[in-house]
N, C-alpha and C positions, 0 to 999 in steps of 0.2 A: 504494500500500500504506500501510496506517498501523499504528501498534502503540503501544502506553500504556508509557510506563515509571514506573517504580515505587522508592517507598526505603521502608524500614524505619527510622522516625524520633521524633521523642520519648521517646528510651529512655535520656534522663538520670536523676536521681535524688538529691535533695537538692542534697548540694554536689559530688557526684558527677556529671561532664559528659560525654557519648559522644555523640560525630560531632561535624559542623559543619550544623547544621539550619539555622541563619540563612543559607548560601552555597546549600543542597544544594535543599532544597526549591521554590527559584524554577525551578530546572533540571528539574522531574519533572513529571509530569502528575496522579499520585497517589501520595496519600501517606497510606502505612502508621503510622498513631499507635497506638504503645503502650498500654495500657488500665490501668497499674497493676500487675500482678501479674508479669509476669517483668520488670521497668522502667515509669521511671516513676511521677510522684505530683502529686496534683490540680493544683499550680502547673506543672509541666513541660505536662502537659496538656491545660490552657490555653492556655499559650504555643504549643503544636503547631500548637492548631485556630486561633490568632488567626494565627500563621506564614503557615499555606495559604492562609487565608481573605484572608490580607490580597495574597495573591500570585495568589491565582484558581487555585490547585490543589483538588481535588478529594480528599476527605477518607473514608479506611476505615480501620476499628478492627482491632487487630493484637493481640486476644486471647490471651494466652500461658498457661502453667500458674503455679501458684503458688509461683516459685521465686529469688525475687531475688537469693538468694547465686547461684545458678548461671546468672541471664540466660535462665530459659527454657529450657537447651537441653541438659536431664537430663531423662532417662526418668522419669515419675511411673504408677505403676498407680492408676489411675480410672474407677469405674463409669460407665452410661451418664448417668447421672442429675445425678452430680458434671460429665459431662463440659458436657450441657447447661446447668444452672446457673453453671457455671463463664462461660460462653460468654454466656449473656445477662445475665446481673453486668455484665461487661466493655461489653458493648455498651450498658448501660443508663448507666454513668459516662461513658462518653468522649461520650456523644452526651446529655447534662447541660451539655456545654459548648458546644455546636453552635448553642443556641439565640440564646445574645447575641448571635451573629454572625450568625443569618439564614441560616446554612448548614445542609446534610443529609449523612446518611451517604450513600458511594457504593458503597461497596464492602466486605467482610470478609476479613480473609487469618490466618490462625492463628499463631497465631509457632513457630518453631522447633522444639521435639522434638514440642508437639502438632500440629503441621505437619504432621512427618514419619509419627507416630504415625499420623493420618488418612488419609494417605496408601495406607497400606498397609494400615488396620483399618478396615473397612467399617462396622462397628455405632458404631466411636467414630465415623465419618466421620457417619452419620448422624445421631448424637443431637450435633453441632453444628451439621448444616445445619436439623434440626427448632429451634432455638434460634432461629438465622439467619431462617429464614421464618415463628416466631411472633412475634418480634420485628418484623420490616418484610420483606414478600415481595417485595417491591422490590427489594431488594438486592442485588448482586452477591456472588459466590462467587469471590475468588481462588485459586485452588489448582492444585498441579503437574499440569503436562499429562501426562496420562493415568492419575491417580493415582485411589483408591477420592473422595479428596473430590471430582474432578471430576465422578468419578459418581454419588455421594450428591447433590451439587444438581443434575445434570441429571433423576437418578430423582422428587427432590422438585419440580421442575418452577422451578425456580430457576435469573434469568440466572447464567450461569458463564463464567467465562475461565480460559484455559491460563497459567500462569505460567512464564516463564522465568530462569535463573538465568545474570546475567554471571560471576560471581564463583567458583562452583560449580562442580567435577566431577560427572560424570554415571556413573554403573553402569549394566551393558548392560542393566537392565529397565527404565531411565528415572527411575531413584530415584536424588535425590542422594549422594553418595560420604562418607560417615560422614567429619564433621569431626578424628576420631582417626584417620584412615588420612593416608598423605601423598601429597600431589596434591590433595587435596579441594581446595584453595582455589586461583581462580586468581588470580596477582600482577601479570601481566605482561599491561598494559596493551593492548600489542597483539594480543596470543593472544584477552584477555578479545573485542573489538572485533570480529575477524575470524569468533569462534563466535558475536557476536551475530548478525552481517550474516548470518551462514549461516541460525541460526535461524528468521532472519524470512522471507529471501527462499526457503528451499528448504527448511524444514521437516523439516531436518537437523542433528547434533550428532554428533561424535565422543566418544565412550564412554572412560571411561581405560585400557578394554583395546586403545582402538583403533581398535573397529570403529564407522561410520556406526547410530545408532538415528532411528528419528522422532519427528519431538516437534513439538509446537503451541505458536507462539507469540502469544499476546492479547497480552499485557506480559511486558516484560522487568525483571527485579528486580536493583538494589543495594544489597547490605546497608548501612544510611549507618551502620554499626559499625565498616566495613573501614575499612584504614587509608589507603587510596587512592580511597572513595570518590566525593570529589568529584572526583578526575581521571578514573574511570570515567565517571563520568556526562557530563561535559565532552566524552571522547573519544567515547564513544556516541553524545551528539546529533549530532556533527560527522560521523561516518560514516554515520549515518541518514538525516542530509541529503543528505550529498552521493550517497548511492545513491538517492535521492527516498522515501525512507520519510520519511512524516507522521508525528508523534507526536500524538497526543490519549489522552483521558484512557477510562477504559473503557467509559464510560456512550455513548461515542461509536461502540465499536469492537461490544460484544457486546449 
């Protein structure tokens, strides 16, 4: 078996610093870079794509909305048209920097509330996968397993992967657990670990109310915001190993 895992990285911001990217990044397969607008600015950037590039990870833009006081992850109402624009802006700055380094985009994953937004809204889902596939049809589509973005790139005929979350509570329709409720976040290292191995190997998660839902795992995602990130990711690979799950990056897997 193999599966990609994944962090959400370059999401400092002047003198403003979030995560530990110089530790986090050699530990992933793919890595989620900020684009600017919810985190993130041309030097941080930079440094993201030189980070991966220089570690042999595999590089996708983490397009957010335009909301730096809130990090992305406030509800914005936006047309289709805003949403596209929005989306190939993003894509067009962060992959400015791809070129010093002789590297390519691999993949796209939305950040946070327009994530979630996609998710569930089918017409925004779509006027970012058309964005996604005018920009490079090559691409890969990160997004929640079994969400409307999964099925806006699969309709547009775009590779796609299911994304999984370590960190994340789950509602019983397979939509993450609204960061204001409590439970949404998991802390505990070992709980995180145990719902991965599950994920992977039997295509399985427990719901906060409970019950068993299905879900697809391509890659597994940690937020490198969390405050335990890198220990996530540490503990992850170690139990991935030792139950013989491969990691590779998603160009490998989908």
């Amino acid at each position: 078996m193999r599966v990609d895992l994944n962090s959400d990285v370059g999401e400092s911001f002047g003198r403003y610093k979030i995560g530990m990217d110089e530790r986090l990044i050699p530990l992933i397969s793919s890595a989620n870079a900020a684009c600017g607008f919810h985190a993130a600015d041309p030097v941080v950037m930079e440094k993201t794509v030189r980070l991966a590039a220089d570690a042999g990870v595999e590089i996708g833009a983490h397009p957010g909305l335009p909301d730096l006081m809130g990090f992305g992850r406030r509800n914005l109402s936006l047309s289709a048209e805003e949403a596209r624009a929005y989306t190939l802006y993003q894509l067009g700055a962060l992959a400015a920097f791809l070129h010093p380094y002789g590297v390519k985009l691999q993949h796209v994953k939305p950040h946070g509330a327009l994530y979630n937004m996609a998710a569930k809204d089918s017409a925004l889902a779509e006027s970012i996968c058309a964005a996604i596939r005018d920009f490079d049809s090559g691409l890969i589509v990160l997004a929640l397993s079994g969400g409307e973005l999964y099925r806006a790139a699969k309709k547009l005929g775009l590779r796609t992967a299911a994304e999984v979350f370590a960190d994340r509570a789950y509602e019983a329709d397979g939509s993450l657990v609204s960061r204001r409720k409590e439970g949404a976040l998991i802390q505990d290292e070992e709980l995180a670990v145990r719902r991965v191995v599950r994920m992977v190997k039997e295509g399985k998660v427990k719901s906060i109310a409970g019950k068993d839902i299905p879900i697809r795992a391509d890659s597994i995602c940690v937020h490198g915001d969390g405050e335990k990130a890198l220990l996530f990711v540490e503990r992850i690979r170690r139990a991935l190993s030792e139950e013989g799950i491969e990691i590779a990056p998603l160009k490998e897997i989908v």
